[in-house]
Gaussian input, Z-matrix of N, CA and C with variables (Angstrom, degrees):
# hf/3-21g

backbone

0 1
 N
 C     1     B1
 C     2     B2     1     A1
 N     3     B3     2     A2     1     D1
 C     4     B4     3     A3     2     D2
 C     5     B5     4     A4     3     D3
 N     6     B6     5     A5     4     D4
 C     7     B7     6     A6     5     D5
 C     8     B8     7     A7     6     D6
 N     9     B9     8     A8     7     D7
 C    10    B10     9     A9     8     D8
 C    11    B11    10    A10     9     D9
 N    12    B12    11    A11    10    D10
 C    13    B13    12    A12    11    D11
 C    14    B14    13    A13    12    D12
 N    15    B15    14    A14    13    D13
 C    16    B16    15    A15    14    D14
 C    17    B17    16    A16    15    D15
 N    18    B18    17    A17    16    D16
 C    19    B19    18    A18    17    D17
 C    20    B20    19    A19    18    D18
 N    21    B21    20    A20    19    D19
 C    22    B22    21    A21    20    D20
 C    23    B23    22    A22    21    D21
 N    24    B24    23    A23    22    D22
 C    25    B25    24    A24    23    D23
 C    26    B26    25    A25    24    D24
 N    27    B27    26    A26    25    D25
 C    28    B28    27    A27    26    D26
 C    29    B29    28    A28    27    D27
 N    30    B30    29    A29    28    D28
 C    31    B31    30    A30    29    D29
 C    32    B32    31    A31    30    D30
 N    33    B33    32    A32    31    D31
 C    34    B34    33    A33    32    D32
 C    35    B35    34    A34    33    D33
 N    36    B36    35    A35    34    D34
 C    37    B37    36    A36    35    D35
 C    38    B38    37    A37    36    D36
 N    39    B39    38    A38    37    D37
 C    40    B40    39    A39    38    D38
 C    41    B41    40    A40    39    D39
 N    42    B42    41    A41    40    D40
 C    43    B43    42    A42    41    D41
 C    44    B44    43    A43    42    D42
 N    45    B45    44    A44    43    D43
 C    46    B46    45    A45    44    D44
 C    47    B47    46    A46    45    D45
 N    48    B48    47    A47    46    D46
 C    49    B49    48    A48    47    D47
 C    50    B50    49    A49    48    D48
 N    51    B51    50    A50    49    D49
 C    52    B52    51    A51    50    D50
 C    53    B53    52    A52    51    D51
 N    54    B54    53    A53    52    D52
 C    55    B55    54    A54    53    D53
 C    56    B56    55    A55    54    D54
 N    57    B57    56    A56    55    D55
 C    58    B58    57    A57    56    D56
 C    59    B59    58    A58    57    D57
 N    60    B60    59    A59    58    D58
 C    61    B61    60    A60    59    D59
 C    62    B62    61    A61    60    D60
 N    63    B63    62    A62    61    D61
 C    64    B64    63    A63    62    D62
 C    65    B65    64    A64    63    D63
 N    66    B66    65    A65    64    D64
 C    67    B67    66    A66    65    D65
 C    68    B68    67    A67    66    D66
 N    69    B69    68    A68    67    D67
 C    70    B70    69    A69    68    D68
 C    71    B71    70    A70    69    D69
 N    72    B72    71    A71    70    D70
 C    73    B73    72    A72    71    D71
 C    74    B74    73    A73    72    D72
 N    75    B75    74    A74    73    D73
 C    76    B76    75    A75    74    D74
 C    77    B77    76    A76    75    D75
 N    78    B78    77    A77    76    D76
 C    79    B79    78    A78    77    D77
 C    80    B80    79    A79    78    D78
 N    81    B81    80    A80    79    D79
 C    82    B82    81    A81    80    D80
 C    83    B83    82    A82    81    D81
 N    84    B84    83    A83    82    D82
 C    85    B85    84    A84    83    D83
 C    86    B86    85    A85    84    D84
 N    87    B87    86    A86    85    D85
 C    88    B88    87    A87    86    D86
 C    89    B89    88    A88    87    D87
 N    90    B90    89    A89    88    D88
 C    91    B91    90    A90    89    D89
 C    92    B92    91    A91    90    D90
 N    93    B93    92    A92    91    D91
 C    94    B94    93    A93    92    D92
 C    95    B95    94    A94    93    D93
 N    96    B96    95    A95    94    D94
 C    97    B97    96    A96    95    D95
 C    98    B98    97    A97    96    D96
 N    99    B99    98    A98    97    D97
 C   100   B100    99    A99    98    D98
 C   101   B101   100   A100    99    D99
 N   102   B102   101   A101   100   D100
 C   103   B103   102   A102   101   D101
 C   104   B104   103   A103   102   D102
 N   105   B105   104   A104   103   D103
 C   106   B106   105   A105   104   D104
 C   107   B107   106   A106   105   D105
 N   108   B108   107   A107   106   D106
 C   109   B109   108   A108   107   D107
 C   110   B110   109   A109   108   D108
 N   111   B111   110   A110   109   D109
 C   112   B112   111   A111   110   D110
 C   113   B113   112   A112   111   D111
 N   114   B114   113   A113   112   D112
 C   115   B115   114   A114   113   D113
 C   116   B116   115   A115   114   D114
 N   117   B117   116   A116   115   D115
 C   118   B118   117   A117   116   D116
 C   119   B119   118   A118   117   D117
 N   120   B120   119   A119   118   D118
 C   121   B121   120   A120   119   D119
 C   122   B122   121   A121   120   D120
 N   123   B123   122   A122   121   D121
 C   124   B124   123   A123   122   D122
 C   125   B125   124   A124   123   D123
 N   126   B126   125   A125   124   D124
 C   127   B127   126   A126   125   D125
 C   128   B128   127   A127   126   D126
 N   129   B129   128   A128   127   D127
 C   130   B130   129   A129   128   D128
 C   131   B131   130   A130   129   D129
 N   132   B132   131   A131   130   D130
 C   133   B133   132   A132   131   D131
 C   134   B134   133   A133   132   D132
 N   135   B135   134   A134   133   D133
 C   136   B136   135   A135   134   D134
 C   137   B137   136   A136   135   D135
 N   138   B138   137   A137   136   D136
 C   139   B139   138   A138   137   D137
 C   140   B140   139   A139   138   D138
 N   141   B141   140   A140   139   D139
 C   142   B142   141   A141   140   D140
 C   143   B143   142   A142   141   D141
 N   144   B144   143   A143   142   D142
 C   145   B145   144   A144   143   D143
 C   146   B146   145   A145   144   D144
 N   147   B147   146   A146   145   D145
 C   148   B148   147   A147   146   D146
 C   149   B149   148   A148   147   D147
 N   150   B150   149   A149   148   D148
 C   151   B151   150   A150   149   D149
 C   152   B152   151   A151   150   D150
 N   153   B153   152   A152   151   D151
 C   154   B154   153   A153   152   D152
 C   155   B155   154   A154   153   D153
 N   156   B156   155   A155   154   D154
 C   157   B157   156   A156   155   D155
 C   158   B158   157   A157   156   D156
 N   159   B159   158   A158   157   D157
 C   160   B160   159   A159   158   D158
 C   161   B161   160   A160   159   D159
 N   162   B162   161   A161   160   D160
 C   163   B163   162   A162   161   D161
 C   164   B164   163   A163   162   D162
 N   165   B165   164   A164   163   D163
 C   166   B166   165   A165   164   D164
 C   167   B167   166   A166   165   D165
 N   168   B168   167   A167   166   D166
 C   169   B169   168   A168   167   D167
 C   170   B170   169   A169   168   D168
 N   171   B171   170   A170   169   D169
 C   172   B172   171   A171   170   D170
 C   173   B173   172   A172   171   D171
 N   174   B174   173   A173   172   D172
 C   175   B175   174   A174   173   D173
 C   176   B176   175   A175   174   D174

   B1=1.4384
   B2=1.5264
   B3=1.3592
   B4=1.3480
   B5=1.5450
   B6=1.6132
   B7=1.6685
   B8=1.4889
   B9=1.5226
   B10=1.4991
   B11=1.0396
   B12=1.0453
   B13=1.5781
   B14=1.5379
   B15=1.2158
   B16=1.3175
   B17=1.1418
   B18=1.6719
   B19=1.4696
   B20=1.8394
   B21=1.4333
   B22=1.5428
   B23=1.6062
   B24=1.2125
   B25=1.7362
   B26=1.4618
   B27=1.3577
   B28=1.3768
   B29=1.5947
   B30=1.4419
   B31=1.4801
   B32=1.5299
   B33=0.9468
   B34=1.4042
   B35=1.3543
   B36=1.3127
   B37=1.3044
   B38=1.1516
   B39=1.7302
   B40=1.6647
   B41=2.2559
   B42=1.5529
   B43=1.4631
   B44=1.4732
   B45=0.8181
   B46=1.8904
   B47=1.2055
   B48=1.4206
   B49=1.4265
   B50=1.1174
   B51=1.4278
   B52=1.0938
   B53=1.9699
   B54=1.5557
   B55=1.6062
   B56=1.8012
   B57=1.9092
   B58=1.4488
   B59=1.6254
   B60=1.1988
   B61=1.5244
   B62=2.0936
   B63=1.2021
   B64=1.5397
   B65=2.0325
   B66=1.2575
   B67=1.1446
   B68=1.4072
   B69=1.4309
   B70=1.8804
   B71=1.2137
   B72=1.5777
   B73=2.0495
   B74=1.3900
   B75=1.3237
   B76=1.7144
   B77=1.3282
   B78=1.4012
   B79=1.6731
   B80=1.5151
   B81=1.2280
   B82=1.2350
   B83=1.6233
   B84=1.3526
   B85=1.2705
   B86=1.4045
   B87=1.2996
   B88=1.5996
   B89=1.5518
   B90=1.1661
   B91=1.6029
   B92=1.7224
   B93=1.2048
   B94=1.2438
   B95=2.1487
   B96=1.2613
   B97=1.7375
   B98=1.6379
   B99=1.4469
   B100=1.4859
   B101=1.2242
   B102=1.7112
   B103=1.7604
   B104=1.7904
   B105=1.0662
   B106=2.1070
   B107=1.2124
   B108=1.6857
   B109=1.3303
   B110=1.8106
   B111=1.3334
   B112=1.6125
   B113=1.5470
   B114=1.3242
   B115=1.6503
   B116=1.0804
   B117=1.5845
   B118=1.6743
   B119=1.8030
   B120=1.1987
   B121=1.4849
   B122=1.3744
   B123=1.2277
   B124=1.2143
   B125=1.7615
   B126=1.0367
   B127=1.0522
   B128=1.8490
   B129=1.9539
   B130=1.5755
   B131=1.5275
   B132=1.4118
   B133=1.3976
   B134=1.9031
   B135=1.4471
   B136=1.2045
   B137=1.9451
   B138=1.4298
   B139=1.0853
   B140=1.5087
   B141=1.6373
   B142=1.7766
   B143=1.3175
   B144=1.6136
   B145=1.5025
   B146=1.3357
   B147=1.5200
   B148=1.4080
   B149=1.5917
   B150=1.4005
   B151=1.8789
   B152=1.5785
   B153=1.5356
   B154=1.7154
   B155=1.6974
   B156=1.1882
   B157=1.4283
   B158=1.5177
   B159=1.4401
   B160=1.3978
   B161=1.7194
   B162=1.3133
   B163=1.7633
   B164=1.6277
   B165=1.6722
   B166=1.6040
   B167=1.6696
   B168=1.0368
   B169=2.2263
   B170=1.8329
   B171=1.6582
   B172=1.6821
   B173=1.5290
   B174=1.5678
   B175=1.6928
   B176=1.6046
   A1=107.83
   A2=121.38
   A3=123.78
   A4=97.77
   A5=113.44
   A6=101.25
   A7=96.26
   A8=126.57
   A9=131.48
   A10=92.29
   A11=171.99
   A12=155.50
   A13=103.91
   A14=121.10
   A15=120.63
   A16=123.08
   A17=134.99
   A18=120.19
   A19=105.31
   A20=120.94
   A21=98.89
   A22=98.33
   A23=113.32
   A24=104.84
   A25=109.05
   A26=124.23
   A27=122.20
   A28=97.93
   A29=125.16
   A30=102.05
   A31=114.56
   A32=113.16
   A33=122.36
   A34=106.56
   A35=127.06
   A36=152.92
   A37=108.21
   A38=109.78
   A39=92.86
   A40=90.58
   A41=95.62
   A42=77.18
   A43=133.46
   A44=107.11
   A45=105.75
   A46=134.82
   A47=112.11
   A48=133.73
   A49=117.22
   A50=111.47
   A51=132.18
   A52=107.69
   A53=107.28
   A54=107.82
   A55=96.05
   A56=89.66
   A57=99.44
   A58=102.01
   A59=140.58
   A60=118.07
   A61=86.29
   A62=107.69
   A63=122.27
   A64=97.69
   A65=126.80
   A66=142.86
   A67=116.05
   A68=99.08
   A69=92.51
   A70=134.51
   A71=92.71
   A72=100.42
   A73=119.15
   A74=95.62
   A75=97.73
   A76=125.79
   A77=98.59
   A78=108.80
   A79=105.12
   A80=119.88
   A81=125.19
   A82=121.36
   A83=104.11
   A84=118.75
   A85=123.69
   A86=110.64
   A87=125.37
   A88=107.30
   A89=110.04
   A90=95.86
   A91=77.56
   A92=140.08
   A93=125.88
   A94=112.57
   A95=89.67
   A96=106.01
   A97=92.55
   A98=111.82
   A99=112.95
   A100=114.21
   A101=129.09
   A102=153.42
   A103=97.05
   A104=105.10
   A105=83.40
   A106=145.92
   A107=109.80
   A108=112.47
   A109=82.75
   A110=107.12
   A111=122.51
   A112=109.83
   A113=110.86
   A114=115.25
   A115=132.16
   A116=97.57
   A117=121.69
   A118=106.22
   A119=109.86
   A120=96.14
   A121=100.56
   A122=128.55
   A123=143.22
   A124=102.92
   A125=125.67
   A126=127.82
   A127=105.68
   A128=97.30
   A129=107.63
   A130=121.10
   A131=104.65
   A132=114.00
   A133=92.90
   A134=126.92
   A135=123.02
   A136=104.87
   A137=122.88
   A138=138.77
   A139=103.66
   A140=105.40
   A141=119.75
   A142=115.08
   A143=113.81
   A144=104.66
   A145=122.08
   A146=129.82
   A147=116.12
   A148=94.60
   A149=128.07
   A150=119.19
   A151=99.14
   A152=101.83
   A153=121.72
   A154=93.24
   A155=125.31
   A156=140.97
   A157=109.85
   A158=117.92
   A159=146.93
   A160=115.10
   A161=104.44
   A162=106.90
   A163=88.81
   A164=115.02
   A165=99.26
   A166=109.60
   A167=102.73
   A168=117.25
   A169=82.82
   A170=74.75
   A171=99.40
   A172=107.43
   A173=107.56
   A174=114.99
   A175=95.54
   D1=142.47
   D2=-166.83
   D3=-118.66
   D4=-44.82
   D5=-160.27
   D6=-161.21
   D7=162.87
   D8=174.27
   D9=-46.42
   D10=-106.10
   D11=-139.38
   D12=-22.52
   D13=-79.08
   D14=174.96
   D15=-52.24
   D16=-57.26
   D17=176.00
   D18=-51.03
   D19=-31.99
   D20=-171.91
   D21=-63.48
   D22=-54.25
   D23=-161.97
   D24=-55.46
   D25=-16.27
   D26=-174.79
   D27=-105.26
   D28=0.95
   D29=147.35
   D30=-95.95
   D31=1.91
   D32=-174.17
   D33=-78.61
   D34=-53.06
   D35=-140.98
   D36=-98.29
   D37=-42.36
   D38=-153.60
   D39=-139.60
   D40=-11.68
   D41=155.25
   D42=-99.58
   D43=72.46
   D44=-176.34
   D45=-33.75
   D46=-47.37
   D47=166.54
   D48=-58.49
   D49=101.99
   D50=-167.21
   D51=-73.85
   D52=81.97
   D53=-176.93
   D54=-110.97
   D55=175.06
   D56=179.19
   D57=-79.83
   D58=13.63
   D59=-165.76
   D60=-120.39
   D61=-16.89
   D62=177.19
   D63=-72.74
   D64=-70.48
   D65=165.86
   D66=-30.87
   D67=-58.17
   D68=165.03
   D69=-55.64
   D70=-50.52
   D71=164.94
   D72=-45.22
   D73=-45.40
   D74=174.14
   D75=-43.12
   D76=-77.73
   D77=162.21
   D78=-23.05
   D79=-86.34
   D80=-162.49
   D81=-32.21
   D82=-54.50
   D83=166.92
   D84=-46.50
   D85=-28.33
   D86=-178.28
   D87=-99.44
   D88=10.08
   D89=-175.82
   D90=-129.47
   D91=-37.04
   D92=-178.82
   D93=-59.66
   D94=-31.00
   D95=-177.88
   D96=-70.59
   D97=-51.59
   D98=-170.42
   D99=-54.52
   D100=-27.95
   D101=-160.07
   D102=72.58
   D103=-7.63
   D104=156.30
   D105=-47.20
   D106=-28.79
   D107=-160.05
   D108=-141.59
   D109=158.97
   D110=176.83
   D111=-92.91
   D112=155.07
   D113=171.88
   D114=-21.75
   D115=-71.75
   D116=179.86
   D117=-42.12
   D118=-46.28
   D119=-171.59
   D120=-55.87
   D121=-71.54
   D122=-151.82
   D123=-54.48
   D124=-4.86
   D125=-148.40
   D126=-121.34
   D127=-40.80
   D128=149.52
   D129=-56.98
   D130=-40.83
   D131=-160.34
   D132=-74.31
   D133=-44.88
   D134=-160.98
   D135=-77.81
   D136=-22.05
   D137=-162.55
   D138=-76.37
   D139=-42.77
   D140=-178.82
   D141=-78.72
   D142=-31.69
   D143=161.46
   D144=-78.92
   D145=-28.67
   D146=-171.31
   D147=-81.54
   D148=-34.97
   D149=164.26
   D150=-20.19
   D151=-72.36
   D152=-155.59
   D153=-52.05
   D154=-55.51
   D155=-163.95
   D156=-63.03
   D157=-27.17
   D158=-150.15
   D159=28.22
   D160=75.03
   D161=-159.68
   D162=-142.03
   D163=1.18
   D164=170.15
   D165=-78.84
   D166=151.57
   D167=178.95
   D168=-124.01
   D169=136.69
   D170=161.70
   D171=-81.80
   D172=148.98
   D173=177.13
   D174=-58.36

């Protein structure tokens, strides 16, 4: 993953399960695309759903 572009399509894509920690990322992602919100959030927010999702890989 390089940038909110990519974490959205890969919550899009590959989290299905429709949860609240999936929904937040979303948001986040959409307000970082929007310039409302900064990286880092989006980046907590995308880290706690793919945990929940269990689809994060260590570098």
């Amino acid at each position: 993953m390089f940038d909110v572009n990519d974490a959205a399509a890969i919550l899009l894509r590959d989290l299905s399960r429709r949860t609240g920690k999936r929904k937040i990322a979303m948001d986040a992602c959409r307000k970082v695309l929007r310039g409302e919100a900064h990286p880092p959030a989006a980046r907590r927010a995308f880290v706690a759903a793919a945990l929940e999702a269990k689809i994060l890989r260590s570098d």
